[in-house]
ZAMIDREN-24078 format. One record per residue: x, y, z of N, C-alpha, C, O in turn; residue in one letter. Coordinates in steps of 0.001 Angstrom, whole numbers, padded with zeros to 6 digits, always signed. Atoms other than C-alpha are relative to their C-alpha. Example, Ala and Ser with C-alpha at 12.3 -4.5 7.8 and 13.67 -1.06 7.14 Angstrom:
2
+000890-001190+000000+012300-004500+007800+000900+001200+000000+001936+001181+000665A-000820-001190-000060+013670-001060+007140-000770+001090+000730-000261+002198+000899S
***
This chain:
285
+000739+001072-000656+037307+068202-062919-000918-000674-001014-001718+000112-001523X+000832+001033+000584+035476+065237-064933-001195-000177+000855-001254-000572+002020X+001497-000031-000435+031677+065528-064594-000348-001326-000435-000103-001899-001497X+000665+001482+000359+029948+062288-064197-001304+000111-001180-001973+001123-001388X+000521+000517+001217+028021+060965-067070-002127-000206+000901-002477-000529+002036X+001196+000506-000546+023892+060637-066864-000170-000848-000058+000719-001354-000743X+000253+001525+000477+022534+057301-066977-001617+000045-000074-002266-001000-000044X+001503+000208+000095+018940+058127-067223-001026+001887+000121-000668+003009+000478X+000310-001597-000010+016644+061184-067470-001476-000626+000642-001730-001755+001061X+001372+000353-000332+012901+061496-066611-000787+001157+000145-000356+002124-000482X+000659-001181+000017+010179+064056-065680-000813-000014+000874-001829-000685+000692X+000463-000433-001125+009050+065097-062633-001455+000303+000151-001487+001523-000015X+001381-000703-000218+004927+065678-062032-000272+000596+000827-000482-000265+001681X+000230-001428-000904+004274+068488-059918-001243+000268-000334-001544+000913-001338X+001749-000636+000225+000697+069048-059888+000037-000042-001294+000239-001155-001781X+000119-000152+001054+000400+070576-063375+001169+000724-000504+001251+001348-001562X-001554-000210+000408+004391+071272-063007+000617-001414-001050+000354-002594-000818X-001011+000951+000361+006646+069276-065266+001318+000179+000101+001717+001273-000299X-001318-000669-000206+010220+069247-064471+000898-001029-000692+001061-001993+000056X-000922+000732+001055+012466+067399-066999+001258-000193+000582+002171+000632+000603X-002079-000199-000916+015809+066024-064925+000771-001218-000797+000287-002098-001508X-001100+001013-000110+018599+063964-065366+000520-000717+001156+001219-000133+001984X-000848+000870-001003+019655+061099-063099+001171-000556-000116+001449-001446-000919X-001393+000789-000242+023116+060364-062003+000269-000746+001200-000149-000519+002335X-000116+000527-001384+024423+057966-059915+001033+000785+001262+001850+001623+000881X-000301-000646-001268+025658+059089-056028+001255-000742+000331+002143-000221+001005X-001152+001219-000454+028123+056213-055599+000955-000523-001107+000194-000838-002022X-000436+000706+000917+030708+054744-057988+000922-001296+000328+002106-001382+000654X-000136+001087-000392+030730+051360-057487+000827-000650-000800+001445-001530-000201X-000940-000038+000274+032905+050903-060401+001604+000430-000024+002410+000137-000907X-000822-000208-000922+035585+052326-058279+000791-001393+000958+001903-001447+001483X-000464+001055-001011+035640+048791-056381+000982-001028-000383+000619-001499-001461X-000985+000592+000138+038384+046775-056607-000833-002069-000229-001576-002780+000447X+000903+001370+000773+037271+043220-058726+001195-000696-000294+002213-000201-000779X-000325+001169+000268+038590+040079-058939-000307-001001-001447-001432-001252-001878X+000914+001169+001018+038644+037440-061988+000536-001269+000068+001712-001556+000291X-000683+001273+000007+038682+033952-062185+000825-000285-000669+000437-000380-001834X-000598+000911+000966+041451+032489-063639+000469-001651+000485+000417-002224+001573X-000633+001216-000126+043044+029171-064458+000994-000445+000124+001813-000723-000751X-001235-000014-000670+045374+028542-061969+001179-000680-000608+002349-000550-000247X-001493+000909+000484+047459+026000-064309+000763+001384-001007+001935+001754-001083X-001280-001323+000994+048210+029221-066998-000536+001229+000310-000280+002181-000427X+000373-001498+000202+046467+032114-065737-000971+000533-000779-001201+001734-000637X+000232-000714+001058+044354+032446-068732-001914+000710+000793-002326+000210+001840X+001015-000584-000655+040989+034323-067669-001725-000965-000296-002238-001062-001411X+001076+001024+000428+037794+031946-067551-001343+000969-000683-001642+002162-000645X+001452-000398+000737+034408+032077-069594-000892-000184+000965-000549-000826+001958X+001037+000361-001004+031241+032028-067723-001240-000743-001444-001843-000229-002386X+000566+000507+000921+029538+029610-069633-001525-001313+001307-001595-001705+002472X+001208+000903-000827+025851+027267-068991-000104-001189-000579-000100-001478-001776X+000073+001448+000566+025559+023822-068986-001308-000903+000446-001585-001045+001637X+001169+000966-000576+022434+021458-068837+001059-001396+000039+001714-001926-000859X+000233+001205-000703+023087+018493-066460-000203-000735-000703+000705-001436-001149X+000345+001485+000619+020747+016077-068322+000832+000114-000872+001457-000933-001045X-000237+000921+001920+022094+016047-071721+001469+000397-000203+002087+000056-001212X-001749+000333-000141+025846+016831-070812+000354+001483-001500+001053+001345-002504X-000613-000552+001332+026182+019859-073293-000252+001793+000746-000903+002222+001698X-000389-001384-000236+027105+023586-073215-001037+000798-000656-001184+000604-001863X+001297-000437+000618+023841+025896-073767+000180+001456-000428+000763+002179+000379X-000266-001038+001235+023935+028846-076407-001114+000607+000807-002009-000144+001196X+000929-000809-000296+021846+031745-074965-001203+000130-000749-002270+000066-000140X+000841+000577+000898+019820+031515-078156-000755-001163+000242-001539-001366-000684X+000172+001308+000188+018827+028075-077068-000680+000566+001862-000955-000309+002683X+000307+000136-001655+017714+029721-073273-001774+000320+000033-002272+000858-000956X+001147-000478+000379+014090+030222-072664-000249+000170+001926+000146-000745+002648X+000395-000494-001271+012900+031893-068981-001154-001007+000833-002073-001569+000238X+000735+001219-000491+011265+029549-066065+000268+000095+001351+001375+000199+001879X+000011-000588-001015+010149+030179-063036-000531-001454+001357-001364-002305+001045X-000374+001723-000637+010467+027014-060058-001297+000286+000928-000983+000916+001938X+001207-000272-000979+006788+027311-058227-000053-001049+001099-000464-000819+002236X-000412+001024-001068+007702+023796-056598+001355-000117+000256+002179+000780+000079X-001202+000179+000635+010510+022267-056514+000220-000801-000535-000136-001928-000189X-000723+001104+001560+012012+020563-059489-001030+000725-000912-000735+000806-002104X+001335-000364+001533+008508+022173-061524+000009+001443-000012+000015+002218+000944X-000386-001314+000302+008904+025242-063503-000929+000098-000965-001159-000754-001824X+000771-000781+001614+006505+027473-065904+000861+000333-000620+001806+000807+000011X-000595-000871+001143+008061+028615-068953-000518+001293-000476-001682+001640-000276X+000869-001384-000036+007656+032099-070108+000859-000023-001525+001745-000839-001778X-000463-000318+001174+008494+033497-073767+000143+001445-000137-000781+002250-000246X-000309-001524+000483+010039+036683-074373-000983+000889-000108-000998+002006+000407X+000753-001054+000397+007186+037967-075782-001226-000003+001135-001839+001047+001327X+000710-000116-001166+004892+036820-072699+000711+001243+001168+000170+002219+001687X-000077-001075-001098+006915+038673-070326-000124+001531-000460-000666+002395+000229X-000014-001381+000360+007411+041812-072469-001411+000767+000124-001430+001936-000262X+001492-000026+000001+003326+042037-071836-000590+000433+001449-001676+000869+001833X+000198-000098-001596+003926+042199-068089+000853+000956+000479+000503+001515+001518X-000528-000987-000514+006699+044579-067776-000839+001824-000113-001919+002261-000511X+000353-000972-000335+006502+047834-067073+000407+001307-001373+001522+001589-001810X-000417-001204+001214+006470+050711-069913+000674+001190+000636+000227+001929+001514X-001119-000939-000421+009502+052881-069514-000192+001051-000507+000350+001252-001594X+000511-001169+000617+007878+056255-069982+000946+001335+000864+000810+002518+000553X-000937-001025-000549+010352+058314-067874-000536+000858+001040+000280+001689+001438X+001029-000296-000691+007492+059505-065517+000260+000007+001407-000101-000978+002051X+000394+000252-001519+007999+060336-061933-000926+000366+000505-000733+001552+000773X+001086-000391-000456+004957+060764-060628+000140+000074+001438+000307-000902+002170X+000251-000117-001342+004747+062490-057382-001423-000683+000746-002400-000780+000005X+001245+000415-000515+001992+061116-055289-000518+000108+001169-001709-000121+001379X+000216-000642-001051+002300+062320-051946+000861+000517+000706+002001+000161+000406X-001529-000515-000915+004610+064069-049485-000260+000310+001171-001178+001079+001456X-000121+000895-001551+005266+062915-045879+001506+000617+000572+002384+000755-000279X-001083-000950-001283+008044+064708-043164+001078-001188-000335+000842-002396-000346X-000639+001137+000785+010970+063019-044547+000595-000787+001727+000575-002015+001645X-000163+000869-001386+011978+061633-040699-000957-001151+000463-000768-001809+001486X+001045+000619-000237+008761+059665-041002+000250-001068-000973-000496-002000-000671X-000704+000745+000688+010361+057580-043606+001504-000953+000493+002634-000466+000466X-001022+001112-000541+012571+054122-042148+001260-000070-000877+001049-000933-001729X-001011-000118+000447+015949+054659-043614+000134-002143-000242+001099-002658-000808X-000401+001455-000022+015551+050415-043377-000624+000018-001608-000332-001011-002217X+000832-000155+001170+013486+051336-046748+000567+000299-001258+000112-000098-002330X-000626-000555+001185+016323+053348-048950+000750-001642-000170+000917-002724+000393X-000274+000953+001133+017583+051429-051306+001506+000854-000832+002470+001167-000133X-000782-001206+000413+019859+053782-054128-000229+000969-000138-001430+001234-000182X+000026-001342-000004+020428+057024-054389+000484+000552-001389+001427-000084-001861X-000018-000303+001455+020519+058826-057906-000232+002232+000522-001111+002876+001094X-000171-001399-000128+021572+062744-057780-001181+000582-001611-001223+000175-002772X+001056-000655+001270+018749+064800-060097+000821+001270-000259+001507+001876+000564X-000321-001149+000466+019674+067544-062263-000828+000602-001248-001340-000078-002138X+001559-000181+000765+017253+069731-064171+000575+000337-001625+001522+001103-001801X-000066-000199+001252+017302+069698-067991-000279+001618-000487-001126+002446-000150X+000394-001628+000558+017867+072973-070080-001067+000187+000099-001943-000510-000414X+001282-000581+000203+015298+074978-069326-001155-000399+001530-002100+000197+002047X+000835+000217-001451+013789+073490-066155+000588+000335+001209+000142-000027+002298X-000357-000309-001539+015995+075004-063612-000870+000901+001235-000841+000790+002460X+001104-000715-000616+013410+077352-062471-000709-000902+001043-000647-000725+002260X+001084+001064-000233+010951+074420-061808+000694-000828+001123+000115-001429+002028X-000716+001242-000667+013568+072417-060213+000473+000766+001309+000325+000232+002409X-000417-000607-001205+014919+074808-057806-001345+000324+000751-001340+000212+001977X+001213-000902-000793+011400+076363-056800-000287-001870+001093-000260-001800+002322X+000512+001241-000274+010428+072218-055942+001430-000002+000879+001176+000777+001797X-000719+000178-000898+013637+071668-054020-000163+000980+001360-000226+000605+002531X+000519-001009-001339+012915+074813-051762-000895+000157+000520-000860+000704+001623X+001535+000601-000863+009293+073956-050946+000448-001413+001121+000010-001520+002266X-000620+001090-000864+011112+070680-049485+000383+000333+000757+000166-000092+001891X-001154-000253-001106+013567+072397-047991-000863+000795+001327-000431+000766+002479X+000773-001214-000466+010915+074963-046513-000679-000954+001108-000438-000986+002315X+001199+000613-000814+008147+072648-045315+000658-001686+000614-000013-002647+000991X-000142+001713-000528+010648+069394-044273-000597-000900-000262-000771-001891+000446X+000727+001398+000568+008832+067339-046375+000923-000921-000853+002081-000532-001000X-000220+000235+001306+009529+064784-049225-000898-000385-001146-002067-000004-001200X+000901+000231+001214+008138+063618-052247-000112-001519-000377+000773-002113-000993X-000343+001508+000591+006959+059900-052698-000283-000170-001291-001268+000347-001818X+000998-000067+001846+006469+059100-056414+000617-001511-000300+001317-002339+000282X-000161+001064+000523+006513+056686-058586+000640-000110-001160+000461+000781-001990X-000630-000626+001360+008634+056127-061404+000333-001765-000632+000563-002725+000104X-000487+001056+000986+009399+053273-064401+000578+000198-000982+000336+001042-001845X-001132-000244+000321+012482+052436-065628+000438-001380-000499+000476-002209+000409X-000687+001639+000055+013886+049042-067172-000949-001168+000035-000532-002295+000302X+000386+000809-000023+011099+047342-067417-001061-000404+001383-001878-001319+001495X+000594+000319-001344+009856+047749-063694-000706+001410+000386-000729+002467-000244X+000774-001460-000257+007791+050261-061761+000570+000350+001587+000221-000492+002414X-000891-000082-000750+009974+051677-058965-000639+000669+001259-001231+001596+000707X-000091-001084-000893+009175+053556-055552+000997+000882+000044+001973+000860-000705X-000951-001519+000123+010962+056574-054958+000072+001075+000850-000841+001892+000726X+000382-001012-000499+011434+058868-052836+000941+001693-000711+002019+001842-001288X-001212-001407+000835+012721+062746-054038+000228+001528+001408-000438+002525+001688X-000651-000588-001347+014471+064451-050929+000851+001543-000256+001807+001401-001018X-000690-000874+000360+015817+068257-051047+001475-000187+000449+001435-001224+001111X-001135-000214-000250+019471+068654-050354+000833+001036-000045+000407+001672-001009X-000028-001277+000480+021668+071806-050256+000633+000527-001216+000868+001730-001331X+000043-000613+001488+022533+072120-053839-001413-000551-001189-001697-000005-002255X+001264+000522+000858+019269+069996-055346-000615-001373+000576-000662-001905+001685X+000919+001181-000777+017411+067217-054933+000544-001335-000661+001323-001446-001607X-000916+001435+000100+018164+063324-054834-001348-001129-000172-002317-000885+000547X+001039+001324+000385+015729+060223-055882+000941-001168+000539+001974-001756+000219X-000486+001209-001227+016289+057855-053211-001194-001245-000567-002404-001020-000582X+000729+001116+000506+014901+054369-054664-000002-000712+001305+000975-000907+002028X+000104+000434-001216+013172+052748-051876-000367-002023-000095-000536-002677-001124X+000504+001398+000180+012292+049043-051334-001242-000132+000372-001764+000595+001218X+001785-000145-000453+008679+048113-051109-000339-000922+001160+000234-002008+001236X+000399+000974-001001+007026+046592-048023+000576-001536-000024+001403-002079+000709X-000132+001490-000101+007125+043161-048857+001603-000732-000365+001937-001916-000389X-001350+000536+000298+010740+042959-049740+000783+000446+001713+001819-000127+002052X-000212-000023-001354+011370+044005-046168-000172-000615+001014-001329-000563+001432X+000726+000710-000995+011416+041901-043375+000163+000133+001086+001202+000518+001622X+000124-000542-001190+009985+042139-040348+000940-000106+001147+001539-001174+001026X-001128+000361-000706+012539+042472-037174-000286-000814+000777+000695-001039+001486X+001109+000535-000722+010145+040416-035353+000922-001455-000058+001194-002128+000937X-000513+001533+000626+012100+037029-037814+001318+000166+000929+002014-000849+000933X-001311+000522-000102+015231+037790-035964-000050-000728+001568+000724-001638+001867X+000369+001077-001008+014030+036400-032670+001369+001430+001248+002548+001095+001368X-000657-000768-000978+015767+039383-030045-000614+000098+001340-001703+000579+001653X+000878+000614-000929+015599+038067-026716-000486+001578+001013+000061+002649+000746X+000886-001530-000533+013441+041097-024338+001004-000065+001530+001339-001166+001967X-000659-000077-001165+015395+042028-021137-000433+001580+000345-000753+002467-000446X-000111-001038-000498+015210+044698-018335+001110+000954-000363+002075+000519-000991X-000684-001089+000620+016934+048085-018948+000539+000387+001494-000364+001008+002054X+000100-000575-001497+018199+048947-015339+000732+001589-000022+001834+001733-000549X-000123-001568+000174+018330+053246-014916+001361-000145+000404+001887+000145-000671X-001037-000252-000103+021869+053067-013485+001039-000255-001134+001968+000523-001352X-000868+000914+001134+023601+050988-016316-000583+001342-001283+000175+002230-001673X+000122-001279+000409+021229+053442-018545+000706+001956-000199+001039+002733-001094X-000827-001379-000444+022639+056726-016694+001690-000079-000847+002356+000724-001501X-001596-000006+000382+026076+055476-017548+000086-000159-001469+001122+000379-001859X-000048+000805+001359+025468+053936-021441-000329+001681-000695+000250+002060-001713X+000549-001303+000519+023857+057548-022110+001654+000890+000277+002220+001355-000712X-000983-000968-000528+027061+059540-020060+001251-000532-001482+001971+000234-002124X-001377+000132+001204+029559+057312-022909-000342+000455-001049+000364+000950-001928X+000324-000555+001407+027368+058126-025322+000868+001292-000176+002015+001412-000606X-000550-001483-000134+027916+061808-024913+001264+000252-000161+001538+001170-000934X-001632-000083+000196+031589+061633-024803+000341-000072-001199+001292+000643-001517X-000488+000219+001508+031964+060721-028280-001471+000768-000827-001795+000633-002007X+001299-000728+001074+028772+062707-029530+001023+001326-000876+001947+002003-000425X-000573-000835+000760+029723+064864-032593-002009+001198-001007-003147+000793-001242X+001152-000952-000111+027040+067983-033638-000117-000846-001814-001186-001199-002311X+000515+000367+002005+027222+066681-037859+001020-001412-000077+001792-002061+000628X-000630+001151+000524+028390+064141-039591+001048+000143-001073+000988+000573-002225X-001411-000418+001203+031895+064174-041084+000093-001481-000826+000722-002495-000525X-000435+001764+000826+031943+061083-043369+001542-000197-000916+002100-001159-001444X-001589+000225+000582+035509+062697-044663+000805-000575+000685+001866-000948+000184X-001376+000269-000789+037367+061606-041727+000013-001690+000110+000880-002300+000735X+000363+001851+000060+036123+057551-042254+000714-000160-001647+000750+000694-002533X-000339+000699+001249+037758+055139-045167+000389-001305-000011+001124-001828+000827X-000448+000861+000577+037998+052334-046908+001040-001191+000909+001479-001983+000076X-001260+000178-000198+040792+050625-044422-000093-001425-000938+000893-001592-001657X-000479+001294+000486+040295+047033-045916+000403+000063-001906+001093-000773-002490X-000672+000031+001019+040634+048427-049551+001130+000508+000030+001838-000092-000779X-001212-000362-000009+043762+050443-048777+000894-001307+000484+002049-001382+000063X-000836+001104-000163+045050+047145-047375+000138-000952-001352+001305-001082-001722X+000529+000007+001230+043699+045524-050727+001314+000506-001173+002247-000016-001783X-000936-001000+001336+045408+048170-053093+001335-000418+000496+002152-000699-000381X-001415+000042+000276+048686+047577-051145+000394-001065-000038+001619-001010-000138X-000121+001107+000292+048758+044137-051447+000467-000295-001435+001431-000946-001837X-000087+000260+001559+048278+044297-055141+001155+000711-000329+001659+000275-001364X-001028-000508+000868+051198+046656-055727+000889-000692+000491+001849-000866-000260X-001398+001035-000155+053554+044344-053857+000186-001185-000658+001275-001675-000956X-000345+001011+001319+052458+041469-056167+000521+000223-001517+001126-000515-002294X-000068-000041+001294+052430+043405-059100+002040+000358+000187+002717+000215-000831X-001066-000105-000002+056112+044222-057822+000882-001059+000160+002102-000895+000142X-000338+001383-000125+056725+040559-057360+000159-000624+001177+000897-001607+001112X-000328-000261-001279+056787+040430-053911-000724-001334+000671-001823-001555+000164X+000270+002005-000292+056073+036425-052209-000583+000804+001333+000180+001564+001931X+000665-000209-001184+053360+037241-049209-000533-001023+000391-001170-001740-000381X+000693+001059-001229+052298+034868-046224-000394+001134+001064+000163+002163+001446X+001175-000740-000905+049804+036248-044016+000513-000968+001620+000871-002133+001449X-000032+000303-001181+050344+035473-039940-001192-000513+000282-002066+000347+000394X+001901-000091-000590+046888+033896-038907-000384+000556+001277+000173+000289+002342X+000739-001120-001672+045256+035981-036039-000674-001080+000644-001300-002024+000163X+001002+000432-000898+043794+034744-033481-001436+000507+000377-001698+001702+000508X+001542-000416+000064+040042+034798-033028-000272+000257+001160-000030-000539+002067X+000638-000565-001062+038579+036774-030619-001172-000793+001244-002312-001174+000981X+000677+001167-000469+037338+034740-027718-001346+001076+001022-001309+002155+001614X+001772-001115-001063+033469+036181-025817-000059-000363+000948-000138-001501+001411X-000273-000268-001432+033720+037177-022972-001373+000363+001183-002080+001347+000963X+001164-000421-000230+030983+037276-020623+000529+000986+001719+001105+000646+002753X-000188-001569-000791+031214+040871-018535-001149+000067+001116-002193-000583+001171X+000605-000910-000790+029998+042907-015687-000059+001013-000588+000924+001732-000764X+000089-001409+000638+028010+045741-017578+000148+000760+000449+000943+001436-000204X-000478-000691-000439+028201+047924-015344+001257+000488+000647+001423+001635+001064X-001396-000133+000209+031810+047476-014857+000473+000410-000907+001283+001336-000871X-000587-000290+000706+032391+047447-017788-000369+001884-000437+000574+002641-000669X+000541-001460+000765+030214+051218-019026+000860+000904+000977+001117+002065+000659X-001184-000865-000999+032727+052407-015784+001035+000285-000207+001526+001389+000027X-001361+000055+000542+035718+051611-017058+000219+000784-001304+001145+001549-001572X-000061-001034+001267+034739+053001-020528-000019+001673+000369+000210+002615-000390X+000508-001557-000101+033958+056238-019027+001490+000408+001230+001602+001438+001895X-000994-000910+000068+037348+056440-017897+000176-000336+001956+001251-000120+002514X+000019+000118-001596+036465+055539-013694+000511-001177+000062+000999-001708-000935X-000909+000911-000568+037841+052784-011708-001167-001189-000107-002398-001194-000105X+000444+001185+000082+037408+049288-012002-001358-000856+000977-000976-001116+002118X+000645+000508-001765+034436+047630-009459+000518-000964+000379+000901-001674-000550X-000674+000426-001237+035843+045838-006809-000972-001149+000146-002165-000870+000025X+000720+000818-000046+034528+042497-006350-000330+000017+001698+000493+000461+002498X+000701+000189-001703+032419+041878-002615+000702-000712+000363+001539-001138-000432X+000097+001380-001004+033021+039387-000086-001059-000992-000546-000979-002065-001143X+001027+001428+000438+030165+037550-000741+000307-000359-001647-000282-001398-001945X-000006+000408+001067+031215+037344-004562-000417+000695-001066-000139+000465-002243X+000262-000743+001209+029342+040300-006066+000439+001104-000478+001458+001366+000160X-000886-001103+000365+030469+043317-007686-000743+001194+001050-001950+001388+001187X+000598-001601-000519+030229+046805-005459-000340+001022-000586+000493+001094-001489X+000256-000911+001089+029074+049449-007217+000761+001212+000526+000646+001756+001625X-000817-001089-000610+031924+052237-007701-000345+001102-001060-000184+000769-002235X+000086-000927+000318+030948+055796-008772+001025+000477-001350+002202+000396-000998X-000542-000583+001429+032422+057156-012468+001048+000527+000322+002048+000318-000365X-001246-000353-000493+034774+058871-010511+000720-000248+001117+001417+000473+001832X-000994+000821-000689+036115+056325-008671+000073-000007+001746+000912-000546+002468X-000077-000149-001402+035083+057259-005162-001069-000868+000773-002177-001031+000261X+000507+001135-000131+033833+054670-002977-002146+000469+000511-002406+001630+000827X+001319-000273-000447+029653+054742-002038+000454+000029+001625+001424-000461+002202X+000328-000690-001311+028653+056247+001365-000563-001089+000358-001691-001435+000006X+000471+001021-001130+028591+053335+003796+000861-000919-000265+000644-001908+000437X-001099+000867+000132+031689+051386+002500+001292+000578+000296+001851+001630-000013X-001425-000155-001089+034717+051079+004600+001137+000633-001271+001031+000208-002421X-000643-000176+000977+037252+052627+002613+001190-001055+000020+001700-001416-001041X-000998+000972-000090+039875+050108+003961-000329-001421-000109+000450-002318+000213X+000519+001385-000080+037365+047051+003277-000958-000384+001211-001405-001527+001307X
***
């Protein structure tokens, strides 16, 4: 088996612990299936090149200088050596800084995930700190700089070690408040039933082996029928037209009971999950 590669190291503050790790990434996103432009008359693969507008000419990176649009159309300029004055010194430093019940933490907050592993000689340090986590259900917020920037972080036990979950900071979050979700009654019967489907499909853990990919496996087999030469036209689907329902018809039907029965006067009757009619309706109408 091919062990993934580090991409970064750092050092853990623990009170007057230091724990020296290695970060790898959790995901391999170079795995994803990429596209390139080419030029449809020969195929040949395009440049990504910059051009200034005014003066009609192709701009040499050498020739770029950083500029930031505070109006619009008006920009500050910045110089290399101005910003290098403002970044952040990449000292490898995670500084713990407090630790909070990791359920008390908005999963709307993670960001990436980076697997830690402890440098010769710090496994001691590293395991004892993962099993205080594991012990007391906490985590660890810290702080850490990397690239120029100064990162949040969170450092979460897991059951072989611990993981540095990069979080996003407040203000890059926005509130759910912007999406405008209109407020409606909850009525306990429709409830009773939305809870009963739940349950039906409730599972005790989470298997994330039995989920995949389907649109890249469609993807991948696409590409081997071109690369086999193979002339494809797609059928266009038809778009799904919205439908406006009886919920509680409908959470009935999901759960497997009989359809409701429309009234006389026009409204729906309400029929029991298992299909038997309410006490005081004719069974013959």
């Amino acid at each position: 088996m091919a062990f993934v590669r580090a991409i970064s190291s750092g050092t853990i503050a623990f009170g007057l612990v230091s724990i020296p790790v290695k970060l790898f990434p959790s995901v391999s996103p170079s795995d994803g299936i990429q596209f390139n432009n080419l030029h449809r008359e020969c195929g040949t693969r395009l440049k990504y090149q910059f051009h200034c507008p005014k003066h009609d000419v192709l701009v040499r990176r050498d020739e770029m200088i950083k500029g930031y649009e505070f109006a619009k159309g008006q920009f500050v300029t910045f110089t290399e050596e101005e910003l290098d004055a403002v970044w952040e010194q990449a000292t490898g430093a995670i500084d713990i800084v407090e630790f909070v019940p990791v359920g008390e933490v908005d999963p709307i907050y993670y960001e990436k995930a980076y697997y830690m592993a402890p440098e010769e000689g710090a496994a001691r340090a590293y395991q004892l700190l993962a099993a205080a986590l594991r012990t007391t259900g906490l985590c660890a917020l810290a702080k850490y700089a990397a690239r120029g920037k100064q990162y949040l972080v969170l450092i979460r036990a897991v059951k072989l070690g611990l993981v540095m979950q990069q979080l996003h900071y407040p203000a890059e979050v926005r509130p759910m408040t912007e999406v405008g979700i209109e407020a409606t009654d909850v009525r306990d019967g429709e409830l009773e039933l939305a809870i009963k489907l739940i349950e039906q499909s409730r599972t005790r853990t989470f298997r994330p082996e039995q989920y995949s990919d389907e649109v890249r496996a469609r993807i991948e087999a696409l590409i081997q029928r071109k690369v086999e030469g193979e002339d494809i036209t797609r059928t266009p689907m038809a778009s799904p037209k919205a439908q406006v329902i009886d919920l509680m018809a409908a959470l009935k039907q999901s759960l497997g009971g009989a359809a409701a029965q429309p009234a006389a006067d026009g409204t729906t009757a309400d029929v029991p999950a298992d299909g038997t009619p309410n006490e005081g309706t004719a069974a013959g109408g």
